[in-house]
C-alpha positions, 0 to 999 in steps of 0.5 A: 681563245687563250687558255687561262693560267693557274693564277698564281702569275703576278701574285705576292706572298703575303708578308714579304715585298717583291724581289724587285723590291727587295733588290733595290732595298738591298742596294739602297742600303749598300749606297747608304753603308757607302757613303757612311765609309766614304764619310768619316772625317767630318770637317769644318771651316774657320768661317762655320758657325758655333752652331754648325760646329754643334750640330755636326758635333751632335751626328751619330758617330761623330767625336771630333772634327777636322778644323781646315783651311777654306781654300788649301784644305788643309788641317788647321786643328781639331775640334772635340765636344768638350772644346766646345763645352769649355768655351760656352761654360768656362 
């Protein structure tokens, strides 16, 4: 016969995930600080909508946005809110 443990092998403490757990949140949250820092000119086309323009617009940090070219990529123009409001309400 096996001796028997203490019991306290695999066992959680109440209130706080695994640390396996707690590793992959940590770099899930990495990933996302990332990709945030990676992404921050947002752009749009000549062929995109008003209502792309508005919703990417409407994104949590988001104040203006790079009109460029389809195929070159290259800057065309800029893009704020309040573009976008003189057109629809002037």
């Amino acid at each position: 016969m096996l001796a028997s443990s203490s019991g306290t092998e695999g066992q959680v403490r109440r209130g706080q995930p695994p640390a396996s757990q707690q590793q992959a949140q940590q770099q899930q949250q990495a990933q996302q600080a990332q990709q945030q820092q990676q992404q921050r000119v947002s752009i749009v086309t000549r062929d995109d909508t008003l209502r792309t323009v508005v919703e990417r617009l409407s994104a949590p940090g988001v104040r203006r946005l790079f009109a460029v070219n389809s195929k070159t990529r290259r800057v065309e123009g800029v893009v704020s809110l309040s573009d976008v409001a003189a057109y629809l309400f002037v």
